[in-house]
N, C-alpha and C positions, 0 to 999 in steps of 0.2 A: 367603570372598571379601569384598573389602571394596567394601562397598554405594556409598560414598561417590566411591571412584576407579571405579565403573563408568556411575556417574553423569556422572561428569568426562571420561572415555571417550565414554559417549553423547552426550555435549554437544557437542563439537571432533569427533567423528565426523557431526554434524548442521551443522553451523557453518560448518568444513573450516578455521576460523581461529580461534588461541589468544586472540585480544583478546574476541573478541565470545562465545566459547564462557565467556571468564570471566565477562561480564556477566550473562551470561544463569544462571549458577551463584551467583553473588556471592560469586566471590574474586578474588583478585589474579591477573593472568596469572603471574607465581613460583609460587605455591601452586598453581594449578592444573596445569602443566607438573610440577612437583614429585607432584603424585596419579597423573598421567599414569604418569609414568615409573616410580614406587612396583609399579603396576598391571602394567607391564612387566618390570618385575624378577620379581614374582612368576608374572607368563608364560611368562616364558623370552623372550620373542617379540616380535619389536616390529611396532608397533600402527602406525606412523604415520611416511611419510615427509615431511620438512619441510625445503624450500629456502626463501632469504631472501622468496622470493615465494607460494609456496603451499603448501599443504597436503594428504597425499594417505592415504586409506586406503591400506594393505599388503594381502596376501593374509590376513593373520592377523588383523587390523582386520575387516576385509569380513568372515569368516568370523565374528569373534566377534561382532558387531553385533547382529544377532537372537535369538540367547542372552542378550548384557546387555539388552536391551530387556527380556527373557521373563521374567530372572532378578529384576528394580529391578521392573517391573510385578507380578509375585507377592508379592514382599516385599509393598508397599503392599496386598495386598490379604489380607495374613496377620491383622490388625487385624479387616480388617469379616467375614474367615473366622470368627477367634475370639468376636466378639461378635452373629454373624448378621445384620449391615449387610448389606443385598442393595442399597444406593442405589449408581447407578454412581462409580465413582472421581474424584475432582476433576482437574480438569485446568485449563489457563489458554492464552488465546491473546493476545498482542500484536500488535495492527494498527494498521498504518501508512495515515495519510491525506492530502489535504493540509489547511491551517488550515481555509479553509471548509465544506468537507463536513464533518468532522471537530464542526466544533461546531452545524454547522444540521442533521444529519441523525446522523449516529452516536452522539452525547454522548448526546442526548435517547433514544437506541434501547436503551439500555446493558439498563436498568432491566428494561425486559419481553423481551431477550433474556435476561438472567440468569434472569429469574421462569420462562420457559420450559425452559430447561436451569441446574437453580440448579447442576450439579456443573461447566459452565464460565464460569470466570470471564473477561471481557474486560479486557485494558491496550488505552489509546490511545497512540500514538503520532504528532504532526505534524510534519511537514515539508515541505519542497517535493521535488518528485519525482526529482532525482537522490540525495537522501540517503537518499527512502523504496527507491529500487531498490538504493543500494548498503546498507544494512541487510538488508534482502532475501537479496540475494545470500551477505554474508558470516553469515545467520542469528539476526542478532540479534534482527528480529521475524519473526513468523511469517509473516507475508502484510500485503498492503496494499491498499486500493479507489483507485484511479486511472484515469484515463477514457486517460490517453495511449495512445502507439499502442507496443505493447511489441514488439519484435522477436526478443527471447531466447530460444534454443532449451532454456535450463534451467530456463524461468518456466511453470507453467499458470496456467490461468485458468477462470475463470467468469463469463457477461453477468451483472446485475444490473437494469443498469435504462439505457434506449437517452438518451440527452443530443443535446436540441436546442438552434439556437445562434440566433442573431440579430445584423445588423448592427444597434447603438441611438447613439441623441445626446441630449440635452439637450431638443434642439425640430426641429423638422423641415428637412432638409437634401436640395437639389433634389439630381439625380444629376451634374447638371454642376457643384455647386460642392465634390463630397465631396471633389477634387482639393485643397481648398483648408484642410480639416482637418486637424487633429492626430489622428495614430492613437494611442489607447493599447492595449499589449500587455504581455507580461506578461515578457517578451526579445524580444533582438534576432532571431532567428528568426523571431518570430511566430505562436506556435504557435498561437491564437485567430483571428486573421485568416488565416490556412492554409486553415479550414474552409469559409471565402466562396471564396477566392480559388479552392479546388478546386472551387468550383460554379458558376462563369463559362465558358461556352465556349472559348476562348481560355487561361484561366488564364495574361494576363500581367500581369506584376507594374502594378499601381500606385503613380505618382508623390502622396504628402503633403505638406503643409508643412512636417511635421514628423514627428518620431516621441517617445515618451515608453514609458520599460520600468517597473516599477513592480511586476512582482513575482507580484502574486498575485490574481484574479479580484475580492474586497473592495477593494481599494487602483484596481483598472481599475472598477469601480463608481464608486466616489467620484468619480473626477478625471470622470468623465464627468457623473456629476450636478450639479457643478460647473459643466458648460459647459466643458472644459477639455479636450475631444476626443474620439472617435466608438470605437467598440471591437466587437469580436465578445466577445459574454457567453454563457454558459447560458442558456435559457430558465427553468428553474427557479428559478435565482438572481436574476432581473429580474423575477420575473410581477409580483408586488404592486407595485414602479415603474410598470408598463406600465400595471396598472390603474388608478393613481393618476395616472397622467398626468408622474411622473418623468422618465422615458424615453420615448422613439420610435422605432417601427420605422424603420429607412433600409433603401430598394431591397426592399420587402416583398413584392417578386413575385420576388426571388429566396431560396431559401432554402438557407440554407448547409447545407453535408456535415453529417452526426452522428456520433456517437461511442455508443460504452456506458459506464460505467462498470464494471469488473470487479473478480473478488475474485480477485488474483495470489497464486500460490505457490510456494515452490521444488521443483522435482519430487519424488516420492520422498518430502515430507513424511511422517514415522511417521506422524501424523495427517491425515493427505487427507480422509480420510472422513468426518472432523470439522468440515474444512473445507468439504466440500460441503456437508452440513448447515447449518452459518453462511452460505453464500450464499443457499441456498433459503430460509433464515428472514429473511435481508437483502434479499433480490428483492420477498417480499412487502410490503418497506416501503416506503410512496410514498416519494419525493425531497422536503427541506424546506429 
């Protein structure tokens, strides 16, 4: 049996899509569909139904899943059989963040996660959170830490660590003149100022001067320190501002909704169990 096309089989049987199952292999979607299919010639059987939209385990797919799993896992461990390697097997996970967690808290964590499990290895991955869910979804990374609110019935998860928010400005702003600020947010949604607005009795919308979208929580820091309009932030991401007199609490008797940040998976992950382990080692690390 060729080791190589059951690899390539595991991959698009994990993935459920030939583009991202190539990446994750590093070949070309040609060459990989061509192993595929090699794999199935010599099965008899076909592995994989595939319309112009998606991609589906067969019966015979499903049934041989846990065999090539058992089959490419024993291979790799024929080596530390013969030379009495008892250390566990390498393995590697790719997670998805967005830019500023990703480099004020994860980058810095890498080092003494690895020292702790040196056989897994971590990839980072950043983006903003429609690309880290649609990666997600189609397999390409393993899991992602994201505070949004996920809805997915084919996503799991794990808390990590509870995220508090804050209305802040520049310098202090009465309650009757916030009418008269520029909101900065991160889209037109609002997904940041959602948090206050759900913490207001009433929850109805307020009228700004203005609005400004900007992208990403770094970029709504900035324009605010600036003087350039008011914003719901992290608490974690503002403390040293707040301490230094950068920033300022607005309306500090009310305090907005919270969130967690979580460690998301696609169900089913072969490695779950690897993945909880990585939350419970991520949970224990403050937020930076």
């Amino acid at each position: 049996m060729d080791l190589d096309s059951l690899r390539c089989f595991i991959a698009v049987a994990e993935a459920l899509h030939f583009r991202a199952a190539a990446e994750r292999v590093a070949l070309s979607p040609a060459a990989l569909s061509d192993r595929v299919r090699r794999l199935e010639e010599d099965l008899g059987a076909q592995l994989f139904e595939r319309t112009t939209r998606r991609v589906h385990l067969t019966d015979a797919g499903q049934r041989l899943l846990p065999h090539a799993r058992t089959l490419v896992e024993d291979a790799a461990r024929c080596r530390a059989v013969a030379t009495g390697d008892t250390r566990p097997l390498p393995f590697s996970f790719t997670i998805g963040t967005r830019y500023e967690l990703g480099l004020s808290w994860l980058c810095p964590a890498l080092a003494g996660l690895e020292a702790d499990r040196p056989e897994r290895t971590l990839h980072l991955y950043m983006g903003d959170t429609t690309a880290l869910l649609d990666r997600l979804e189609r397999g390409v990374i393993d899991a992602c830490v994201l505070s949004a609110r996920i809805t997915r019935a084919n996503v799991a998860s794990m808390p990590l660590h509870e995220e508090a928010y804050a209305l802040v400005g520049a310098a202090p702003v009465p309650r009757e003149a916030l009418d008269d600020q520029v909101l900065v947010d991160a889209t037109a949604d609002l997904p940041l100022f959602r948090y206050l607005l759900d913490a207001l009795p009433d929850g109805a919308p307020w009228r700004f001067r203005g609005h400004r979208y900007v992208g990403g929580i770094a970029a709504i820091r900035q324009q605010v320190v600036e003087g350039r309009g008011i914003a719901v932030l992290p608490r974690y991401f503002i403390a040293e501002d707040l301490a230094a007199g950068r920033l300022t609490v607005l309306l500090p008797d009310v305090e907005p909704k919270r969130d967690w940040f979580r460690l998301l998976w696609r169900s089913g992950h072969p490695r779950e169990a690897d993945l909880v382990a990585l939350a419970e080692a991520l949970r224990a690390l403050p937020l930076r």
